[in-house]
C-alpha positions as CSV (number, residue, x, y, z in Angstrom):
1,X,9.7,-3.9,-10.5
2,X,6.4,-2.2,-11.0
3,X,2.9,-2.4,-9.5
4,X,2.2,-6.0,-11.4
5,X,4.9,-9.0,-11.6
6,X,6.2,-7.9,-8.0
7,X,9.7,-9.8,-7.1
8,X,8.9,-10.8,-3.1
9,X,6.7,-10.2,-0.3
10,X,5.0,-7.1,-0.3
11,X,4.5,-5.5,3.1
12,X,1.2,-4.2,3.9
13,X,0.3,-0.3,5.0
14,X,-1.9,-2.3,8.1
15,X,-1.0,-4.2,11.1
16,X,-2.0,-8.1,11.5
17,X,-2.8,-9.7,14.7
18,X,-1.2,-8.3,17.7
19,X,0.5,-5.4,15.6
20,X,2.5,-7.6,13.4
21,X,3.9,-6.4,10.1
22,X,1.5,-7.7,7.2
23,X,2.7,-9.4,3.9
24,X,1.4,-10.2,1.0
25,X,2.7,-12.6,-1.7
26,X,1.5,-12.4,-5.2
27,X,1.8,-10.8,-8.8
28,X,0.1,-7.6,-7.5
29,X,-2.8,-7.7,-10.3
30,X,-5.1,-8.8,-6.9
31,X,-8.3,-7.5,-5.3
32,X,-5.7,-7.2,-2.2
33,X,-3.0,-5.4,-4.1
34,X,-5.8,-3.1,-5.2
35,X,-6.9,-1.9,-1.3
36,X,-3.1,-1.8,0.1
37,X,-2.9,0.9,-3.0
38,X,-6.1,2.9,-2.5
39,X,-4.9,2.6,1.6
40,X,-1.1,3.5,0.7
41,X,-2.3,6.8,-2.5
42,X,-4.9,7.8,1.6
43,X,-1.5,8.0,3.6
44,X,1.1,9.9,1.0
45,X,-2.1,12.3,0.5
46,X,-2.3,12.8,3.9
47,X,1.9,13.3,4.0
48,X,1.1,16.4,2.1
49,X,1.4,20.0,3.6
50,X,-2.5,20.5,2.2
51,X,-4.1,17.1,2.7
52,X,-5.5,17.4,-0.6
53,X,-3.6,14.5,-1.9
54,X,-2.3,17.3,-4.6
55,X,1.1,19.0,-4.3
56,X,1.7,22.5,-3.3
């Protein structure tokens, strides 16, 4: 499924308490959902050969 109406638990791109993996359960419409994007679009942009978050 896409972004909104996810199916399960959706795991984080942080670490909880004590370096535990991070869920989060919901229809991915939240203020939450919103972060773990803008912290997950950081990491693939920083994936990339440039950094620029723009392929090369």
């Amino acid at each position: 499924m896409g972004a909104h109406g996810m199916s399960g638990p959706r795991l984080l791109p942080w670490a909880g308490e004590g370096g535990k993996p991070c869920y989060l359960i919901g229809d991915g419409a939240g203020y939450l959902s919103r972060v773990a994007d803008g912290v997950e679009s950081v990491q693939l942009a920083m994936t990339l050969p440039d950094g620029s978050g723009r392929p090369v």
